[in-house]
C-alpha positions in Angstrom: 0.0 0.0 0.0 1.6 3.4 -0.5 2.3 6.1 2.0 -0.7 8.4 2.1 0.7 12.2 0.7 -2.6 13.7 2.4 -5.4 12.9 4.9 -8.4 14.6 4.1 -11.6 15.0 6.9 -9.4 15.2 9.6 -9.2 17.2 12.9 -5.9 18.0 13.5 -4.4 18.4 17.4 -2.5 21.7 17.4 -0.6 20.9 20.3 2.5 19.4 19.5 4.3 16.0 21.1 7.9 17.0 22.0 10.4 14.8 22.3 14.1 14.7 23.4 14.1 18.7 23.5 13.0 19.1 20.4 14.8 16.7 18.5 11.7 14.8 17.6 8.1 16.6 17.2 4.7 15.7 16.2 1.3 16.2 16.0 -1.8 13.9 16.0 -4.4 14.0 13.6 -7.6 12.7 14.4 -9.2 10.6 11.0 -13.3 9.9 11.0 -12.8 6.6 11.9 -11.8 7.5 15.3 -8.4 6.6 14.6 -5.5 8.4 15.4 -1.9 9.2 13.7 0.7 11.5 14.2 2.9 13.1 11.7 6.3 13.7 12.8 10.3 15.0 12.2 12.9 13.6 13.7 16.2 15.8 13.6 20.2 14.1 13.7 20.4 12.0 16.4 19.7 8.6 18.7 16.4 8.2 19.9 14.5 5.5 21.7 11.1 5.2 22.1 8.9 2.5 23.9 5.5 1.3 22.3 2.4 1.2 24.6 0.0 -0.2 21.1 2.0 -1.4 18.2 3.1 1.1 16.0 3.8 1.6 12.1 6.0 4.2 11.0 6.4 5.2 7.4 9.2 7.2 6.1 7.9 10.0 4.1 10.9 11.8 3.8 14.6 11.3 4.5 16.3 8.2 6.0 16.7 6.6 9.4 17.9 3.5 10.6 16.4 1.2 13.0 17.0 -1.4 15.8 13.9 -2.7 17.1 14.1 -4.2 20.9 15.1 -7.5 21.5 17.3 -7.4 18.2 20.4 -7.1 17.0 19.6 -6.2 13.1 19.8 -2.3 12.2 17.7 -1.5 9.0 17.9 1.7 7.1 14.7 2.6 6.0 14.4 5.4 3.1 11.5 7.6 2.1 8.7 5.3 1.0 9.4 2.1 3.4 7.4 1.4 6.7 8.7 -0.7 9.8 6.4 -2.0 12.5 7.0 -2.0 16.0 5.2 -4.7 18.6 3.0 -3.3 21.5 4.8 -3.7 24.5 8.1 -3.0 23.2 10.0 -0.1 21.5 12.6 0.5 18.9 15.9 2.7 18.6 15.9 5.6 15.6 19.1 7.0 14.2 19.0 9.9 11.8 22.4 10.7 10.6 21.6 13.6 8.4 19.1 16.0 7.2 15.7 15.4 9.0 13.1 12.6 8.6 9.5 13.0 8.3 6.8 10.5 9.1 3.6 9.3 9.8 3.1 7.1 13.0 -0.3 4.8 12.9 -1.3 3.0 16.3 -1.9 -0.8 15.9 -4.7 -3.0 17.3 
């Protein structure tokens, strides 16, 4: 399925989720289903982040690469690839350069 380049009917949440002082921001958008996603940039640098619901993130811009929990495997994922992450669980970001956009769906 490709990454969606719009949502349209949505309410959008105009206060933002900040992350490792600033390093990471995003807001949530709010889709008629009752679903919820946020859209996000992720600036140079090492982040972690633990999942409470399983999580999709798709790469809409730049690059990043990946170690989820409980593995040792980095992936680099480019603009147009998605990675899931298990509820319970989390996953380590790296962006080396530039800044990375994406949009984070919650899971089950």
């Amino acid at each position: 399925m490709p990454i969606p380049a719009e949502f349209r009917n949505v309410t959008a949440v105009t206060k933002a989720n900040v992350f490792f002082d600033g390093r990471v921001v995003s807001h949530a958008i709010l889709l008629p289903d009752g679903s919820r996603k946020t859209l996000g940039l992720i600036y140079p640098g090492e982040y972690h982040f633990g999942t409470d619901k399983g999580e999709r993130m798709e790469i809409t811009s730049g690059s990043c690469t990946v170690t989820l929990d409980g593995r040792q495997e980095t992936v680099v994922y480019h603009a147009g690839q998605a990675f899931e992450s298990a509820a319970k669980s989390g996953f380590t970001i790296t962006v080396a350069s530039g800044i990375c956009e994406y949009i984070c769906s919650f899971l089950g």
